[in-house]
N, C-alpha and C positions, 0 to 999 in steps of 0.2 A: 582567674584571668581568662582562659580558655586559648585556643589558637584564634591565629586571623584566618578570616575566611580566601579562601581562594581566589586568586584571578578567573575572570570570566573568560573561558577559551573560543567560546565559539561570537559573532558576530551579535549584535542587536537582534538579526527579525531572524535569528534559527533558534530551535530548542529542541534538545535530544531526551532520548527513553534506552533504553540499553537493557535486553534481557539473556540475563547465563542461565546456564547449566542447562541449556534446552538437549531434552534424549535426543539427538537427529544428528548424522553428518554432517559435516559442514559441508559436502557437495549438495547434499539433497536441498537443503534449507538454502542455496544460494538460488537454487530453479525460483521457490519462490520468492524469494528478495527482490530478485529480477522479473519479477510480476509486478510490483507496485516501484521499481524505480521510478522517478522523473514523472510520475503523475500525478494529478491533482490529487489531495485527501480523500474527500468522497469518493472519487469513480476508484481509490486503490481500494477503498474499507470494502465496497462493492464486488469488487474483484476476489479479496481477501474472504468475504462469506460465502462466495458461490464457488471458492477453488474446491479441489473434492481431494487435496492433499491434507494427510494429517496435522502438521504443523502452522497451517493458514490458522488457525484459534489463536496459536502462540504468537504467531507475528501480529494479527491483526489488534491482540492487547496491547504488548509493547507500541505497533505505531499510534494508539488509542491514546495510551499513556505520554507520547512526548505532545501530541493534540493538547491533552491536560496542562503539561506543562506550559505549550507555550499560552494557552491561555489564560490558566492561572498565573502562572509566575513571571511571564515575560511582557504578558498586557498584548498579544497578537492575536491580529482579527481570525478563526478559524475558518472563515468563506474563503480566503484566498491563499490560503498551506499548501504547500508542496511537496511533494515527498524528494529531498533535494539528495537524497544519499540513505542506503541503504547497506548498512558492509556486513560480511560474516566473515567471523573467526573461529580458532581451536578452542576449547578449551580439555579440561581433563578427560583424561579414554584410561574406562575400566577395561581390564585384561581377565580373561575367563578361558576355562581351557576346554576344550572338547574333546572325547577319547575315542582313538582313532583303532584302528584292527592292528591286531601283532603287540597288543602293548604300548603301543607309540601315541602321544596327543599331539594336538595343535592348539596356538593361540587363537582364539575369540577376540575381534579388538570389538569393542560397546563404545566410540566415541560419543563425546557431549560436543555443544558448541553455542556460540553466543552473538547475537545481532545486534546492532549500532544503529537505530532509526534516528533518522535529522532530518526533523521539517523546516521549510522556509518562508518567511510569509513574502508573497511577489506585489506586485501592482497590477491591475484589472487588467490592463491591457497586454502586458506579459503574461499573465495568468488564461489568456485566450488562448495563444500562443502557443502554450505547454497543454491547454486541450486539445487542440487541431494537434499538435505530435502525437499525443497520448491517443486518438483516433484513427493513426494515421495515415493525417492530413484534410481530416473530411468532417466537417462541421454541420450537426444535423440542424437542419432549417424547413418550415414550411413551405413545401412545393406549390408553388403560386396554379399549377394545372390542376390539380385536385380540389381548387372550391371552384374551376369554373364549370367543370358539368354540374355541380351541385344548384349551382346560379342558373345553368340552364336548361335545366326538369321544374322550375319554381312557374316560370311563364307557359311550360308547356301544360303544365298541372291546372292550371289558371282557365287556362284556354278550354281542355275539354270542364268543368265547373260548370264555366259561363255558356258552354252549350246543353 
């Protein structure tokens, strides 16, 4: 027979990746969660290979992997994903002991801990939106002054030629 499948928790255009047991604090590993909240996919994956923190590999698989998901399993377009949520939690912390002068130790805490990526897929024009924040607020564009001195060495180049 087997069981039924589970109800779907999360909305139509999200789909989540979830990785444990990651060796890191869960303070350390929030600095960078908080590097790819609320931005577009690409510019976080972006963010995520050039960070110089050890655990950006870990994270940028897991948000790699809900990528996967929602493209494979959910049918969502991957140009317009969001990184809509980002959480970290506990999870188990080895205890070790360190020996201390007089006979006396102390505890070693080694926590683990576990991240919750949830992308979303937006609409073109909210997906601007969430780039100008993700920049922000500054949308890089071709500055219209920089092709006209190019426009205007073209007639002057001309001129000394024809003499």
């Amino acid at each position: 027979m087997g069981k039924a499948s589970r109800e779907r928790v999360l909305p139509d255009n999200e789909a989540k990746a979830v990785a444990r047991n990651l060796r890191i604090s869960p303070q350390k590993l929030n600095l960078v969660a908080g590097l790819i909240r609320g931005k577009p996919v690409e510019q976080a994956l972006a963010d995520l290979e050039f960070s110089r923190k050890r655990i950006s590999d870990d994270v940028r698989k897991c948000l790699m992997s809900a990528v996967a998901n929602a493209e494979n399993n959910h049918q969502l377009s991957i140009d317009q994903l969001v990184v809509a949520e980002a959480s970290v939690g506990k999870n188990l912390v080895m205890k070790r002991f360190h020996a201390r002068g007089r006979g006396r130790s102390s505890m070693v805490m080694k926590p683990f801990s576990q991240i919750t990526v949830v992308v979303r897929e937006v609409e073109e024009d909210e997906l601007e939106n969430v780039r100008k924040r993700a920049n922000g607020g500054k949308v890089k564009k071709a500055r219209p002054e920089m092709a006209k001195p190019a426009a205007a060495e073209e007639p002057a180049a001309e001129a000394k030629e024809a003499e």
